[in-house]
C-alpha positions as CSV (number, residue, x, y, z in Angstrom):
1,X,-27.1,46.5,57.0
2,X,-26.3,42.6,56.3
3,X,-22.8,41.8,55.6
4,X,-22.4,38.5,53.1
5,X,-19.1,37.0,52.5
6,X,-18.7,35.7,48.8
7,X,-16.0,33.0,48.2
8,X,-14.3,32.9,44.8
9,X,-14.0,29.5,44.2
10,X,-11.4,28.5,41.3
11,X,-10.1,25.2,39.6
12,X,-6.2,25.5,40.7
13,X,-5.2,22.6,38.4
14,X,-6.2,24.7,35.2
15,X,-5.7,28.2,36.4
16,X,-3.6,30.2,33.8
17,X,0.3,30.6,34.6
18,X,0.5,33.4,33.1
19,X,-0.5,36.9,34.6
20,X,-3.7,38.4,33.9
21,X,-3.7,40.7,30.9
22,X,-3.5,44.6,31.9
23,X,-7.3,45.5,30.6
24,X,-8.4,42.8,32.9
25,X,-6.9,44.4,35.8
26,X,-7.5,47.8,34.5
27,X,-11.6,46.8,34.5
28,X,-11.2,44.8,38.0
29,X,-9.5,47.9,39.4
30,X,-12.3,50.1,38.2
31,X,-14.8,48.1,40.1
32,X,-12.8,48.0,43.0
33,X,-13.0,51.4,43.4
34,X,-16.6,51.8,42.5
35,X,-17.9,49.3,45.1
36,X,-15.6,50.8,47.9
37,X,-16.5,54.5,47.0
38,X,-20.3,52.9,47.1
39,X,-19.4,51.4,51.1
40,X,-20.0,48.1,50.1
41,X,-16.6,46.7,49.5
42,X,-15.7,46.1,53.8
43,X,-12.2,43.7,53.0
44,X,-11.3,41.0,49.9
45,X,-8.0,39.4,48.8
46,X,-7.0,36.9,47.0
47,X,-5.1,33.5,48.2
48,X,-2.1,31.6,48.2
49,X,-2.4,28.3,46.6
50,X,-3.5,25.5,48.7
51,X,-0.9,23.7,48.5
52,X,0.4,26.2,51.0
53,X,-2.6,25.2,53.3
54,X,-3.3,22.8,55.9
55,X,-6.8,21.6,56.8
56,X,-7.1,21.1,60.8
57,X,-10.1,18.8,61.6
58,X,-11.7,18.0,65.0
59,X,-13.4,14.5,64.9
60,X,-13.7,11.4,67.6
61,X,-12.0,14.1,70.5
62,X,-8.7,14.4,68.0
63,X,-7.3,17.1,65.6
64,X,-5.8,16.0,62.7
65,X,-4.2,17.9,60.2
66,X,-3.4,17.5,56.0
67,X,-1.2,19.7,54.1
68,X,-2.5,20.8,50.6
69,X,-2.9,20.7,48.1
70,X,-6.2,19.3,48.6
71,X,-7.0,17.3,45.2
72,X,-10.0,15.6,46.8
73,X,-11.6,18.5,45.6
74,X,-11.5,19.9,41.8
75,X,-12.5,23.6,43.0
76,X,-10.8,25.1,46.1
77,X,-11.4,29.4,47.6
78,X,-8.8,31.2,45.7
79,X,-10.0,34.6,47.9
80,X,-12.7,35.9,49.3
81,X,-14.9,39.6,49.9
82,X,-16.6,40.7,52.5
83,X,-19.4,43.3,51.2
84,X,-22.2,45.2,53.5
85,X,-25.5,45.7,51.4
86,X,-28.6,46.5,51.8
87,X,-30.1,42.9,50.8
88,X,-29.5,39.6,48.6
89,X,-30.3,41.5,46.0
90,X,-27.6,44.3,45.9
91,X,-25.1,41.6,47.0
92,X,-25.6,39.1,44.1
93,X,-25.6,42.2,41.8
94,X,-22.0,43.6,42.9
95,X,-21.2,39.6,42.6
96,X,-22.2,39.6,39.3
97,X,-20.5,42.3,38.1
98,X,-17.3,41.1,40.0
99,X,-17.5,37.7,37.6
100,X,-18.5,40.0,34.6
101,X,-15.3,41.2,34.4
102,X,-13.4,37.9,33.9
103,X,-12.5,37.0,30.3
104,X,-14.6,34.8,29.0
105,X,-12.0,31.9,28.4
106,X,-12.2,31.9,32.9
107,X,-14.0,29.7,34.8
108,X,-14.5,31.6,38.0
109,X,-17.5,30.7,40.4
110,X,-18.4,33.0,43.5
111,X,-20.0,31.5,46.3
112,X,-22.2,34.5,48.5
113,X,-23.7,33.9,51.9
114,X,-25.2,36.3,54.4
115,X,-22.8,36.4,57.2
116,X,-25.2,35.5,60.8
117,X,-25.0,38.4,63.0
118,X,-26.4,39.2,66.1
């Protein structure tokens, strides 16, 4: 079965300070457990900010690095999930349902690609 890696991409410069409320992370942990009882959920996690992160970059035969934040950028990947499905389809619709459970004042925006294997 494909494996597709979604990025959850966020806008760090208006992210809430506060933590999310508990029936948020009461529905998110529901999910969680229903798309790793299903096998599809294979790893996800969230990330530090990126102001803790460099970017290395290769270019004329020299690496160069930049420490974050990055504000070149409005949206940065504030974590990630790795899911094995059967197709696009089932992919986009555990996506879906991962950005469903988001209150409705969040912006949240996944990014899924198939992973190339083989």
């Amino acid at each position: 079965m494909p494996r597709f890696l979604t990025m959850i991409r966020i806008d760090e410069q208006h992210t809430p300070a506060q933590a999310p409320n508990p029936e948020f992370e009461q529905r998110m942990g529901a999910l969680f457990e229903e798309i790793t009882k299903a096998g599809v959920m294979l790893d996800t996690a969230g990330l530090t900010p990126s102001s803790d992160g460099t970017r290395v970059t290769w270019s004329g035969g020299r690496l160069s690095y930049t420490d974050g934040p990055f504000t070149e950028g409005k949206e940065v990947v504030g974590g990630y999930a790795i899911l094995q499905a059967k197709d696009k389809a089932e992919a986009l619709e555990w996506t879906k349902r991962f950005l469903e459970v988001h209150d409705e004042h969040m912006t949240v925006t996944a990014e899924l690609r198939q992973i190339a294997e083989g």
